[in-house]
C-alpha positions in Angstrom: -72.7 78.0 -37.8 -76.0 76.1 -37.6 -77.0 74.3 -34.4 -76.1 70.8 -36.1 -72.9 71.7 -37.1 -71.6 72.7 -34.1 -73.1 69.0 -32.3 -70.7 67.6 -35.1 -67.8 69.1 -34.2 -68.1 68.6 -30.8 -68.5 64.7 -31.3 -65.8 64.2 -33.9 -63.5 66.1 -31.0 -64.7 63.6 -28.0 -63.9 60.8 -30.4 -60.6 62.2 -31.1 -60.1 62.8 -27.5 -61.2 59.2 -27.0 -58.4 57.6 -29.5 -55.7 59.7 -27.9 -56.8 58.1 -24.6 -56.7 54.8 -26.2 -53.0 55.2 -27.7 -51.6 56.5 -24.0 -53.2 53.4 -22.8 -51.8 51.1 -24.8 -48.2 52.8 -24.8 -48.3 52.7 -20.7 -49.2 48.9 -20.9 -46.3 47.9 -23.2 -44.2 50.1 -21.0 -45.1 47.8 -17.9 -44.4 44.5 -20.0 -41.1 45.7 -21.2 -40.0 46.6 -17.9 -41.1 43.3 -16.0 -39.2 41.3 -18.4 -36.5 43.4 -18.4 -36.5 42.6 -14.6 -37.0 38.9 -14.8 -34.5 38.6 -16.9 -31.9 39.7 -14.5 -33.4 37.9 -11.8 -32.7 34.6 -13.9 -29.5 35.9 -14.8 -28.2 36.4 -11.2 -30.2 32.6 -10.2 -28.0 31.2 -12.7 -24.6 33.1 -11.0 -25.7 32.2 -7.1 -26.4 28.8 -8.5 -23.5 27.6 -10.6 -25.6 26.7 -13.3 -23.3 24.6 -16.3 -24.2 27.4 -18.4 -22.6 30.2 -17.0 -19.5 28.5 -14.4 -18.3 25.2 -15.3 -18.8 22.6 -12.6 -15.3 20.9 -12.6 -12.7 23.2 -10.3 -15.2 26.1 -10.1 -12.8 28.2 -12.4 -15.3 30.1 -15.1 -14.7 29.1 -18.6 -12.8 26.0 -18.1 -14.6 22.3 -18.9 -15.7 19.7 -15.8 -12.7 16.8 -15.9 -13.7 14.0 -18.0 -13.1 10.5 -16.4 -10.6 8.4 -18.3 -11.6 5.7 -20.3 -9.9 2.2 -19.0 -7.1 0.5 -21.6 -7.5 -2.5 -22.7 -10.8 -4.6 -24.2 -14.1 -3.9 -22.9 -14.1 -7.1 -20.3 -11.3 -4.9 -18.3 -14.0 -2.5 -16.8 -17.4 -2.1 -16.6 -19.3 -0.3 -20.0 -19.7 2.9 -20.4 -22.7 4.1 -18.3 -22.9 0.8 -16.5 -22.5 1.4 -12.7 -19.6 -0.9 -11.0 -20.8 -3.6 -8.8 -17.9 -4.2 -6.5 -19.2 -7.7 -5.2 -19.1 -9.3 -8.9 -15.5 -9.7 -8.9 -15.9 -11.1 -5.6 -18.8 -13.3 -7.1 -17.1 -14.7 -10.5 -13.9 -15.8 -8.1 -16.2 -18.1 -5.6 -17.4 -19.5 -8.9 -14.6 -20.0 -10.5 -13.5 -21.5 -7.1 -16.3 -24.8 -7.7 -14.5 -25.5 -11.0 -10.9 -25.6 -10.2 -10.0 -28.2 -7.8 -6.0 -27.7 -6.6 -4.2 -30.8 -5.7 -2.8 -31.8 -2.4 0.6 -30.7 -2.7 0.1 -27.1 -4.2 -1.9 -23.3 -3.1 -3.8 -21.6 -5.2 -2.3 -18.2 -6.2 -4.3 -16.4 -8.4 -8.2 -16.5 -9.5 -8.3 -13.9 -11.9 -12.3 -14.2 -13.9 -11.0 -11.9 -16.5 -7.7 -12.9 -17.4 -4.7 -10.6 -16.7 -6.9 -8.0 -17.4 -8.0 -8.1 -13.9 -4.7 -7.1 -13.2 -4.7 -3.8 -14.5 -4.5 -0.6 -12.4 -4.8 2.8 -14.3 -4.3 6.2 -13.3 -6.6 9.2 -12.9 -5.9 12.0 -15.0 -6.7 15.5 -14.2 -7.9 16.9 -18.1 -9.6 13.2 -18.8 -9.2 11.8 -21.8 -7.4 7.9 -22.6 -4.7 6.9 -20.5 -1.5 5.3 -22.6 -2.7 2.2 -24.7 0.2 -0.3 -23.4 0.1 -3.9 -23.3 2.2 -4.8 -20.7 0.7 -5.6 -17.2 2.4 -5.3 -13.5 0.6 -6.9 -11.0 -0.5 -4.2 -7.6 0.9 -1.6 -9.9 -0.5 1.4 -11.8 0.0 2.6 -15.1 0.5 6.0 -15.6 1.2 8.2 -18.5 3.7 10.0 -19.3 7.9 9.1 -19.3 9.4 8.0 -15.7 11.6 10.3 -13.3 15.2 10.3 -14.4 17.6 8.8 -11.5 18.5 11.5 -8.7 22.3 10.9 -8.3 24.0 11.2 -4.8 21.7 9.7 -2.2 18.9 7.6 -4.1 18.1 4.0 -3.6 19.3 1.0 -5.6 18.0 -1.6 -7.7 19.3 -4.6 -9.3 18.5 -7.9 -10.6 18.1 -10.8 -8.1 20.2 -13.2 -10.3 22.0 -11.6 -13.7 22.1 -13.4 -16.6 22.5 -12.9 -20.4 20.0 -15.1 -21.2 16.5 -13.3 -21.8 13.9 -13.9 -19.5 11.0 -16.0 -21.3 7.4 -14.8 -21.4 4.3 -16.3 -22.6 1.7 -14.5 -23.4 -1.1 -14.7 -20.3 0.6 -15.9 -18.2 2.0 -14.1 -15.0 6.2 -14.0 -14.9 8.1 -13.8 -12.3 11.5 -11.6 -12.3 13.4 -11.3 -8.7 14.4 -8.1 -8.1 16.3 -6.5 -5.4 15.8 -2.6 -3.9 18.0 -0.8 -1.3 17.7 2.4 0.9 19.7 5.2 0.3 21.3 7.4 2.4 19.7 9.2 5.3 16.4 8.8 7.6 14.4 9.4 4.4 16.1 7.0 1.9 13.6 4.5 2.7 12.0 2.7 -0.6 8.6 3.6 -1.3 8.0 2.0 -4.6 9.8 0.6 -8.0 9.2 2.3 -11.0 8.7 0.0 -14.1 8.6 0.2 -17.8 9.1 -1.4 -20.6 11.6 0.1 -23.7 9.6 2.0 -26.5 5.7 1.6 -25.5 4.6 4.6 -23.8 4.0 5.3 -20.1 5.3 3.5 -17.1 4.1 1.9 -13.9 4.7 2.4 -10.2 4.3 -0.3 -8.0 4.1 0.4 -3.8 6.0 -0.7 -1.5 3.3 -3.2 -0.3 0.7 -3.9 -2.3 -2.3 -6.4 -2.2 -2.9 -7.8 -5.4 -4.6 -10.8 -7.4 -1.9 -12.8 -7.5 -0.9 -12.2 -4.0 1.2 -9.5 -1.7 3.7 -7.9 -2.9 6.6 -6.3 -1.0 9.3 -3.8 -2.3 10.9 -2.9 0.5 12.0 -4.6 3.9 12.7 -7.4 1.5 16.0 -9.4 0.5 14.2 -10.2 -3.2 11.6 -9.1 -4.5 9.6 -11.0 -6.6 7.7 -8.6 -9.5 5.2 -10.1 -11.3 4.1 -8.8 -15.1 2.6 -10.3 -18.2 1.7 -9.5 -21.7 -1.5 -10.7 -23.0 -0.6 -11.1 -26.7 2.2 -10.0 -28.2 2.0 -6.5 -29.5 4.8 -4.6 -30.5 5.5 -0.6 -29.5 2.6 1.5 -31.3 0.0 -1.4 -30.7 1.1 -3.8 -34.1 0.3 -7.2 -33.7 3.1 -9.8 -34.4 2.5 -12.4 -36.6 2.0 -16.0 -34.9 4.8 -17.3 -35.4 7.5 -14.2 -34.5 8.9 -13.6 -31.6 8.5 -10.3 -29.6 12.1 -8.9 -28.6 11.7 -6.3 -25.6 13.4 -5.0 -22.5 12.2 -4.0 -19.4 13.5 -1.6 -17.1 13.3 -0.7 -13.2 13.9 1.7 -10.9 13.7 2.0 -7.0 12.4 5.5 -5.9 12.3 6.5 -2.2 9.9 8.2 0.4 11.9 11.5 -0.4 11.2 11.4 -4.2 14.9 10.4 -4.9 15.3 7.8 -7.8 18.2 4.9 -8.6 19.6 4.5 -12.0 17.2 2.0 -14.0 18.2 -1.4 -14.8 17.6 -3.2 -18.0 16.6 -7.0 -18.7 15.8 -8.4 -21.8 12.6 -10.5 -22.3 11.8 -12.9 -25.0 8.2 -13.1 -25.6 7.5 -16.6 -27.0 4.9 -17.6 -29.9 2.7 -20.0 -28.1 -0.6 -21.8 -29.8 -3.5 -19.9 -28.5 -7.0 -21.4 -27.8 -9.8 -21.7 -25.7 -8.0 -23.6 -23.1 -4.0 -22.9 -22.5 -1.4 -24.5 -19.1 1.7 -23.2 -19.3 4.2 -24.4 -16.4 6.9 -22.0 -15.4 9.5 -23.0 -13.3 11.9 -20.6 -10.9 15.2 -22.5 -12.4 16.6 -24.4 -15.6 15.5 -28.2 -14.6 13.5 -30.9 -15.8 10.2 -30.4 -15.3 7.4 -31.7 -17.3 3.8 -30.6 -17.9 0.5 -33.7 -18.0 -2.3 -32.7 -19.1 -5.3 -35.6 -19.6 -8.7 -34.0 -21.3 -11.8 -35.0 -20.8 -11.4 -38.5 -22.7 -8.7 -39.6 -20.5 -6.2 -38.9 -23.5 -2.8 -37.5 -21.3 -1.0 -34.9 -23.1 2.8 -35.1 -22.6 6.8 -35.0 -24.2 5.7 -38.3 -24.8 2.2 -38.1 -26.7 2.7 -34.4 -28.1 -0.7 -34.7 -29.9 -3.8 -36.1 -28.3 -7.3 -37.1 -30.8 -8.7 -34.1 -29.6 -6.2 -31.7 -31.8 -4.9 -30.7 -27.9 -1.1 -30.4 -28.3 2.3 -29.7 -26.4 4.5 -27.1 -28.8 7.0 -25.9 -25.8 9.1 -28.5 -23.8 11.9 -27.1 -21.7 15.6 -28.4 -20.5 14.3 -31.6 -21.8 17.4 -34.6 -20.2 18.9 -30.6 -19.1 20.0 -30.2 -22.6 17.5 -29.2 -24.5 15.7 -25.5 -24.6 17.9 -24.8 -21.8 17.0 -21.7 -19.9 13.6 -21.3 -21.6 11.3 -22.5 -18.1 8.2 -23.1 -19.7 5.8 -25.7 -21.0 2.6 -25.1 -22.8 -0.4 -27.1 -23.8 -3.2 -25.7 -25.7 -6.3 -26.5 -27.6 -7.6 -24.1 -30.4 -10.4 -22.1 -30.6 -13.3 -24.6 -30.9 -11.8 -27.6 -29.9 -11.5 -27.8 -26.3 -14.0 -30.9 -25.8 -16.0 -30.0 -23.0 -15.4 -31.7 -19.3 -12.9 -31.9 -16.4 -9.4 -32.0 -17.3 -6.1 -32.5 -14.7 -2.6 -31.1 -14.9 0.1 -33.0 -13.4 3.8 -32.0 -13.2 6.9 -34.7 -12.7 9.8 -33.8 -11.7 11.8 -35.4 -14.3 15.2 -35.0 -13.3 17.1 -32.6 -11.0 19.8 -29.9 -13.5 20.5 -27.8 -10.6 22.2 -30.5 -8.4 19.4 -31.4 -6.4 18.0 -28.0 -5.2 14.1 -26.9 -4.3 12.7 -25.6 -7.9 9.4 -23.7 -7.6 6.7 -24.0 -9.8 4.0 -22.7 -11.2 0.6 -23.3 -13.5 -1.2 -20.7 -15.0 -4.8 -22.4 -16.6 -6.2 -19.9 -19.1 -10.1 -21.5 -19.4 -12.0 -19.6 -21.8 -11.5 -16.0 -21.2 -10.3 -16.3 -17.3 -7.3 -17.5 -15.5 -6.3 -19.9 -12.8 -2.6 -19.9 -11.1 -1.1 -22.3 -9.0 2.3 -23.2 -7.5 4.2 -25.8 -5.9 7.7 -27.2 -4.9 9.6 -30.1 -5.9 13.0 -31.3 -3.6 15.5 -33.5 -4.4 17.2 -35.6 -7.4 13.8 -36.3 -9.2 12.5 -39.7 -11.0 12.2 -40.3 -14.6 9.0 -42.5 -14.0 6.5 -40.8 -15.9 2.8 -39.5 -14.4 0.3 -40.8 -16.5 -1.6 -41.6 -12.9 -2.5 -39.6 -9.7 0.3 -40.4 -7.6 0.1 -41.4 -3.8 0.5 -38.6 -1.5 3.0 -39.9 0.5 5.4 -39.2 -2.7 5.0 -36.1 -3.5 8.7 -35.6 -4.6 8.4 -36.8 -8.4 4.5 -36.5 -9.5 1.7 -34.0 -8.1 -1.3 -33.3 -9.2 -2.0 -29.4 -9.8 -5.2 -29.2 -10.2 -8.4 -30.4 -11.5 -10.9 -28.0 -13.8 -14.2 -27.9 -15.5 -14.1 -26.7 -18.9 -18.0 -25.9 -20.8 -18.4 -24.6 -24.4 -17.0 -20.9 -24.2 -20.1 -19.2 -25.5 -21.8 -20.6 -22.2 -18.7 -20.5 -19.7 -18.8 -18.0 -16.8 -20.3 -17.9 -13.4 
């Protein structure tokens, strides 16, 4: 072998020796990545676990594998609760009622019950649920009570409270829709130091869930007291008439129903329900609504003079402004006996914009001279005014076409005065 030769062989093997090198090198450095990725990912990994993250422990009860509660969605139309997203304000309720305060003016004689800026929807109470999802879709409302889901406690037997009616009758107790009625209902302990009343238990036949109502409760419409209480007076309300399953009624069809109570005590122990039926009447609807409801069958009538200074009455059923009376109770205590209620409305659109007044006369005494109670319930574009008074005595059939003096209160008050605006521009 020549010099030269052997000077090639001895480079082509230090550039061999030089690629080998080269391999190893490259070999080791993907070792190193794979590794240190291998190790951050289970750094990341055990992050996550110490942390909670969504991804790998749900964030509701902390049990793995299970989905974070989902708040319930209110029932009812949107004006019931806030929107989605939108955080409550809890001064705006408090807000719209000193508003609505300026534009209802109560009389002398009578007390403002209720200022309720979103109709008997303000009334609504719903309960949480553990799993989320819609409460029951029902269209009854209790005042101070909630609505929960589900089908009510069946009574307890031996040693549970008792419930009854105030004042039985066959006669079906009248409802119109929005406006707040009044049923008298009477709860006593059971036996024992723990038979105590803690709440009634309300619901109504064939729509789903039920409400319980505490024994003391501060509502919109006032407090309400279940126990330590001769009679007590719940308060509920439908705000159009929709039949079990949610189908609307037609206009001009009365809704049949019945509702049924319970008394349940501070030991859990439940009294056997009572029933009463309820007539749900089919009252014009409109922009502006009074209904007068009175506690017994007498001759009360409902004035109502618009803005023009036309007075709507059993005498003028019609006023220019397409304003009308279409209920008139124990008219001469004869007629629509047992029914309680008046109503005035104007439809949708045609409430002529202004200050109207409600008076109510006591007409003539059916009860043999006896205190009545009274209320007004003003439904003014989307919210809701209540207001009661008292009438004594024998009555007068003069009629109230004019404020009367305050020194005789006893045939004609005023209720109260209130400013109506278009509805696409009425709120506070």
């Amino acid at each position: 072998m020549t010099s030269e030769d052997q000077a090639r062989d001895e480079a082509d093997e230090a550039a061999g020796r030089a690629r080998d090198r080269g391999v190893l090198a490259l070999l080791a450095l993907l070792l190193v990545l794979f590794v240190g990725a291998a190790i951050g990912g289970v750094a990341l990994l055990w992050d996550r676990f110490e942390s909670g993250d969504d991804d790998a422990v749900a964030s509701g009860d902390g049990a793995p594998g299970e989905p974070a509660p989902i708040a319930p969605e209110p029932v009812g139309s949107a004006d019931d609760a806030a929107g989605a997203g939108a955080a409550p304000d809890p001064g705006a309720a408090d807000r719209a009622r000193q508003a609505m305060q300026a534009r209802y003016r109560p009389g002398p004689h009578v007390e403002t019950v209720g200022l309720l800026p979103s109709g008997l929807g303000t009334l609504r109470r719903l309960a949480s649920t553990s799993r989320g999802g819609r409460t029951v879709d029902n269209p009854w409302i209790v005042a101070g009570a909630e609505l929960r889901p589900g089908t009510p406690p069946s009574a307890s037997g031996a040693g549970a409270p008792s419930s009854r009616f105030a004042s039985p009758t066959p006669v079906p107790v009248t409802v119109i829709p929005g406006t707040p009625t009044r049923l008298p209902v009477r709860a006593g302990a059971g036996a024992g130091a723990d038979g105590e009343v803690a709440a009634l238990l309300v619901s109504f036949r064939d729509y789903d869930g039920f409400f319980y109502l505490p024994a003391v409760v501060e509502s919109e419409l006032g407090t309400i007291r279940v126990a330590g209480m001769e009679d007590v007076e719940l308060q509920f309300g439908i705000d159009a008439p929709v039949g079990p399953g949610g189908a609307p009624l037609s206009p001009d069809k009365e809704l049949r129903a019945w509702i049924r109570i319970a008394a349940v005590d501070v030991a859990g122990r439940v009294s056997p329900f009572v029933e009463r039926e309820l007539r749900v009447l089919p009252v014009g609807t409109g922009d502006v609504e009074v209904t007068l409801s009175m506690s017994e069958a007498t001759d009360l009538d409902l004035y109502v003079m618009g803005p023009t200074g036309n007075v709507i009455y059993y005498g003028h059923t019609r006023g220019y402004t397409q304003g009308q009376l279409d209920l008139d109770a124990n008219a001469g205590c004869g007629g629509n006996m047992g029914v309680n209620n008046e109503h005035v409305f104007w439809p949708r659109g045609a409430a002529p914009a202004g200050t109207y007044v409600v008076r109510v006369a006591h007409y003539r005494s059916c009860i043999g001279g006896r205190g009545v109670d009274y209320r007004v319930t003003v439904r003014n574009c989307g919210e809701t005014a209540v207001f009661r008074g008292r009438f004594e005595g024998e009555g007068d059939t003069r009629t109230c076409m004019e404020a009367p003096p305050d020194a005789q209160p006893g045939w004609c008050q005023q209720v109260v005065s209130f400013d109506v605006t278009p509805c696409a521009a009425a709120g506070p």
